[in-house]
Backbone as CSV, one residue per row, in Angstrom:
resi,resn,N_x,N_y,N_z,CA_x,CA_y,CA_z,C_x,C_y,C_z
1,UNK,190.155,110.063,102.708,190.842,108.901,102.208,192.177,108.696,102.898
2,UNK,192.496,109.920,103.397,194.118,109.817,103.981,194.079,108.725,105.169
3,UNK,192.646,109.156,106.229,193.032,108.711,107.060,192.476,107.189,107.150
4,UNK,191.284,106.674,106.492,190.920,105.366,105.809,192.604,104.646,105.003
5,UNK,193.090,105.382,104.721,194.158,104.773,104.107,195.408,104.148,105.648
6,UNK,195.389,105.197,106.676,196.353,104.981,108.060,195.763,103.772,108.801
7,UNK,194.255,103.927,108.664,193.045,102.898,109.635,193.503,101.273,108.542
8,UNK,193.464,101.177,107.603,193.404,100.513,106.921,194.709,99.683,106.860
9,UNK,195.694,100.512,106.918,197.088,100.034,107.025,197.970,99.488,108.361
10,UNK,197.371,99.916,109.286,197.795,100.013,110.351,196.417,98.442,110.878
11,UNK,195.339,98.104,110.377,194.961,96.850,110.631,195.503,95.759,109.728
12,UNK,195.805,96.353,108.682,196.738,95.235,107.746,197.913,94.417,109.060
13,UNK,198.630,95.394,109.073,200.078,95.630,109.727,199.551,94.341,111.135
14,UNK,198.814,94.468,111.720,197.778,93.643,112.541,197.308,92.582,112.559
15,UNK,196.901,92.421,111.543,196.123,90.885,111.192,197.304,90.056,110.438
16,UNK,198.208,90.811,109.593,199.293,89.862,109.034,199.693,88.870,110.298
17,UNK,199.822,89.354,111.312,200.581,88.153,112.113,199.547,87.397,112.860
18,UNK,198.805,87.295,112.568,197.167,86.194,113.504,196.901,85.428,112.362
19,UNK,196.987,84.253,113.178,196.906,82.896,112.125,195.465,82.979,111.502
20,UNK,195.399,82.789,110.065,194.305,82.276,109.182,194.254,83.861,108.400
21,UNK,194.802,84.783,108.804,194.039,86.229,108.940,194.647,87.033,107.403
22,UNK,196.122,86.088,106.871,196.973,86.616,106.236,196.645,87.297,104.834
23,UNK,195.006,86.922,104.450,194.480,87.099,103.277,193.612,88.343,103.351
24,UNK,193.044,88.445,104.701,192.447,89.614,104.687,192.972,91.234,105.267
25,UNK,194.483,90.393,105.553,195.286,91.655,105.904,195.697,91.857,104.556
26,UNK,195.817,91.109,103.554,195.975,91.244,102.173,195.403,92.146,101.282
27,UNK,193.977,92.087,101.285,193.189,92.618,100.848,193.149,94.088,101.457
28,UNK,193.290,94.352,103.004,193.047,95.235,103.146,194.644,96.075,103.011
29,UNK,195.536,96.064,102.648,196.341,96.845,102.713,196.859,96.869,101.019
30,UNK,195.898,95.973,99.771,195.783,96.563,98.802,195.160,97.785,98.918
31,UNK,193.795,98.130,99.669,192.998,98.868,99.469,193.655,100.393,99.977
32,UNK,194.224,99.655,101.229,195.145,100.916,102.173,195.751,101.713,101.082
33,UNK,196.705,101.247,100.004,197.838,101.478,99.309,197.195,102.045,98.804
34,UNK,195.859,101.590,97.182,194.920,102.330,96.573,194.204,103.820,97.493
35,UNK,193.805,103.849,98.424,193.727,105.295,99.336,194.560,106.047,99.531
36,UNK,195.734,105.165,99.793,196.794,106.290,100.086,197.361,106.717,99.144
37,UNK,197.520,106.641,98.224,198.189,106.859,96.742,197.085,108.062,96.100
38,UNK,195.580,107.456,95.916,194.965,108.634,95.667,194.944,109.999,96.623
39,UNK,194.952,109.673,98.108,195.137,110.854,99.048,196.494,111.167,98.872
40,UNK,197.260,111.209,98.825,198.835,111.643,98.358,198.149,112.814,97.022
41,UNK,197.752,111.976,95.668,198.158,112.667,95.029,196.509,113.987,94.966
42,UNK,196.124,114.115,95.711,194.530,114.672,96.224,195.226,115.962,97.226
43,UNK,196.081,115.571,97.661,196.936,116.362,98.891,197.998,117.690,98.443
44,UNK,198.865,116.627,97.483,199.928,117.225,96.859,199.224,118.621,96.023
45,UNK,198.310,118.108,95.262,197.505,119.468,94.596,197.356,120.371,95.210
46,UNK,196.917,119.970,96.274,196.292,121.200,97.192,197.239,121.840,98.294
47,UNK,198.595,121.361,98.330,199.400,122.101,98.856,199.266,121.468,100.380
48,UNK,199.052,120.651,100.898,198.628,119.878,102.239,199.488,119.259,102.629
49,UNK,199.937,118.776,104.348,200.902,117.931,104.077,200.402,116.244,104.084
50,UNK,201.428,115.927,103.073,200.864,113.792,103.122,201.555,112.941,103.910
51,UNK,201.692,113.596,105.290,202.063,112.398,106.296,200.850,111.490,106.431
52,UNK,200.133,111.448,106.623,198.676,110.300,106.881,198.791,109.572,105.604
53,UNK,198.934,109.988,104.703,198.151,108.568,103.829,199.656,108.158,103.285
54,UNK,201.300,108.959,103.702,202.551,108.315,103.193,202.670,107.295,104.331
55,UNK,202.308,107.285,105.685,202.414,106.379,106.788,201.403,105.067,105.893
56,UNK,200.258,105.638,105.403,198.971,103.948,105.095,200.164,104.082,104.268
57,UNK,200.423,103.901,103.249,200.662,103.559,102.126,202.463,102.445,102.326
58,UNK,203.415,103.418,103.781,204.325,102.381,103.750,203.915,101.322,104.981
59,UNK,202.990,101.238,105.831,202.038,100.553,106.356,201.682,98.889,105.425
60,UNK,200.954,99.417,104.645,200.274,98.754,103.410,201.651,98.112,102.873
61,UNK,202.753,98.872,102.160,203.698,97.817,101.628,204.799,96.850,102.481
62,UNK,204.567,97.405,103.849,205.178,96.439,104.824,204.419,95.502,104.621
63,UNK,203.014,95.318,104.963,201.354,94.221,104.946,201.682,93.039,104.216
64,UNK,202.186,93.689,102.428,202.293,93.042,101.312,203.315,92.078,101.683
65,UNK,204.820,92.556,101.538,205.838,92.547,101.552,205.595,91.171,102.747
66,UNK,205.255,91.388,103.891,204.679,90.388,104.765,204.046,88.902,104.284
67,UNK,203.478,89.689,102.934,202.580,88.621,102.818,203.208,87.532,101.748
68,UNK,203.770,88.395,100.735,204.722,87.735,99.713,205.679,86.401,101.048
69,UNK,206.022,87.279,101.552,207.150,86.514,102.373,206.440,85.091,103.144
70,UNK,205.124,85.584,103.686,204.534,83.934,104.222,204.272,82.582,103.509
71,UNK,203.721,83.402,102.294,204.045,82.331,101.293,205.174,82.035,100.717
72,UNK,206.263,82.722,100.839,207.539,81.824,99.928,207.654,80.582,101.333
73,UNK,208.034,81.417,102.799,208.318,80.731,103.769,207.686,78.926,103.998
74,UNK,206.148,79.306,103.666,205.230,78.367,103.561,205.921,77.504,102.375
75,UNK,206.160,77.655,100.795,206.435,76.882,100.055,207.907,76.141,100.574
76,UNK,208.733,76.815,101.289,209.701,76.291,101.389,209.967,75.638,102.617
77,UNK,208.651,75.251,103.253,208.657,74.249,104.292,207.970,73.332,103.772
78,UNK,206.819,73.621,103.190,206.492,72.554,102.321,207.465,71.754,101.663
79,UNK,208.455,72.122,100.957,209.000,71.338,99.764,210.406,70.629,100.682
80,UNK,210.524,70.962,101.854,211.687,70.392,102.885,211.009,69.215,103.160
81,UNK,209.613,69.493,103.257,209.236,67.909,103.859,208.993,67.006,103.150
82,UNK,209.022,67.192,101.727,208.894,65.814,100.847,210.328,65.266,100.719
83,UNK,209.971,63.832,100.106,211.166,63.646,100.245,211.275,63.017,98.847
């Protein structure tokens, strides 16, 4: 899961900036986050280190964070152009 969580995050991180793509970098760096969070705490038990799935996981909340942001950006070009 650690490293499904790095693969996962690291195509988020990817597709956020390719036009049309912003929803399925969405989706996939929910999923990233959900992997990496369970491999973190799958890891921590076992005494392992959680660089791989702490990289998906701040990967994944860059993705988000990305994504929140296209849409405010988007609403607020929208609402410049009405008049």
């Amino acid at each position: 899961m650690a490293v499904a969580s790095l693969v996962l995050g690291i195509l988020g991180i990817i597709l956020i900036f390719i036009p049309f793509m912003a929803t399925i970098a969405f989706i996939l760096a929910l999923i990233a986050l959900i992997f990496g969070l369970i491999a973190r705490g799958n890891l921590k038990t076992n005494g392992v280190s959680t660089g791989t799935p702490t990289i998906g996981v701040v990967l994944s909340v860059c993705t988000i964070a990305l994504y929140i942001l296209s849409w405010i950006w988007a609403y607020q070009a929208i609402a410049a152009l009405q008049i």
